[in-house]
C-alpha positions, 0 to 999 in steps of 0.5 A: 433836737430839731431847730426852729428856723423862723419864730417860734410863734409861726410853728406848726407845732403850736396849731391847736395845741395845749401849750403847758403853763409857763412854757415858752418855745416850739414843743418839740414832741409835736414837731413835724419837719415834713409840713413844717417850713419853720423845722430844720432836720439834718443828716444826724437825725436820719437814724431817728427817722430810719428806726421809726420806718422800720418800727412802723413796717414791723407793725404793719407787716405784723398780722396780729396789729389791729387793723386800727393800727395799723392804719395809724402806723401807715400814716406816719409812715407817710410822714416818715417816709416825707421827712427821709426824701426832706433831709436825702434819705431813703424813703 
């Protein structure tokens, strides 16, 4: 799990989120450590972020994705891609 460093009230998480009742803290599936100076990614979570390039190569590299999904795989390939060159991996 990635750490919010500052208040979690500043997180970029939170931008135009609906934020669940009852709910206190960042929402970790929205987290995005590649735009995000309140994130903090490590070392150990660089498998994560390997697997998801590769996920997202697959689709992209695949002719049967449609093409609207592949735009999508290439965008968050970019973030993935952000977030590997953040934390010294290869992107």
């Amino acid at each position: 799990m990635r750490q919010v460093l500052r208040g979690w009230l500043d997180a970029v998480c939170l931008e135009n989120a609906i934020i669940p009742e009852g709910h206190t803290g960042p929402l970790d599936e929205r987290c995005r450590p590649d735009r995000c100076a309140n994130s903090m990614i490590g070392p150990e979570h660089l498998p994560i972020y390997e697997s998801h390039q590769r996920k997202q190569l697959e689709l992209i590299n695949s002719p049967s994705t449609p093409t609207c999904r592949r735009e999508l795989a290439e965008r968050e390939l970019d973030i993935t891609r952000n977030v590997l060159k953040i934390v010294g991996g290869l992107g």
